[in-house]
N, C-alpha and C positions, 0 to 999 in steps of 0.2 A: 430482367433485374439480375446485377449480379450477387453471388454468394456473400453474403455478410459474415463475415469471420469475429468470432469473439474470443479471448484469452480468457478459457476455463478455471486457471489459477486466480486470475483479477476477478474474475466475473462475479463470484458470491458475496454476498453486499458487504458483509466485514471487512474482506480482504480489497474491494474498491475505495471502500469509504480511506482505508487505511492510504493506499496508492493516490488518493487524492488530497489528502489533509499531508501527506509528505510532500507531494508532486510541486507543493508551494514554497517549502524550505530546504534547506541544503540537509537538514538533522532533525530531531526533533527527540525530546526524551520519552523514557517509555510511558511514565507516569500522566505526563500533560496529554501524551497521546491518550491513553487509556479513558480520560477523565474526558475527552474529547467524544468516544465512542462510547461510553458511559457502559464498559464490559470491568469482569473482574480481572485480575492480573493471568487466570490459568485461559480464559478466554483469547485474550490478548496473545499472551504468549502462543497458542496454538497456532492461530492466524497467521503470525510472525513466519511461524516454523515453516508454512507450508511457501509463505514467500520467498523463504530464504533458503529454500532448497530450491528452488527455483531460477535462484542466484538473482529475484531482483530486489532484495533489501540486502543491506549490510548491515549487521548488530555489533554495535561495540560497546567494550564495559570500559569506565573510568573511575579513576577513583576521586571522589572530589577531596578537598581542604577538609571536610567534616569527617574523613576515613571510611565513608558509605560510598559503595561502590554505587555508579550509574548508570544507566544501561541506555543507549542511540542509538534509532532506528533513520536510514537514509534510504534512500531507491537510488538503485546504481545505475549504469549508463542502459543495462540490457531494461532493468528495471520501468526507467522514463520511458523508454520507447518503448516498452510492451503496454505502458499506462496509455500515451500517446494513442499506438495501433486500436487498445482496444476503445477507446473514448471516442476515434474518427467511425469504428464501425457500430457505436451505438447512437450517434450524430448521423450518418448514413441512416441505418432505421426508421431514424425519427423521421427523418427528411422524405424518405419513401413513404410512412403511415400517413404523413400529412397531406399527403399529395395526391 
């Protein structure tokens, strides 16, 4: 059997569930996300932090019509494919336990 390799930054369930609920949309804002993961905003924000040092989210602020700024979370290119890698080596896993 060979080495099943996992991405230690994806791999804690916040920071997956987060790489997965973006993996579907091109953006997403922070709030819809948050309410998604049902954490509070300092939760959120940590998770974010350790992705995006990472470089595979990108955070951007806007300011909408209402003068409230809004804050977008995206998975960048390096992002999708480190989502990608680690999803085939947890699909791999499975595939070996069942077997």
């Amino acid at each position: 059997m060979s080495r099943i390799e996992f991405d230690t930054v994806i791999h804690a369930p916040k920071r997956l569930q987060i790489c997965a609920l973006l993996a579907n949309v091109n953006e997403m804002e922070f709030q819809p996300l948050k309410a998604q993961l049902e954490v509070s905003d300092s939760v959120l924000s940590k998770q974010l932090k350790v992705l995006e040092e990472s470089d595979y989210i990108r955070i951007s602020k806007q300011r909408a019509e209402t003068g409230y700024k809004r804050t977008w979370v995206s998975l960048t290119v390096l992002g999708r494919s480190a989502y990608q890698g680690h999803k085939a080596a947890l699909h791999a896993l499975i595939g070996n336990i069942s077997h």
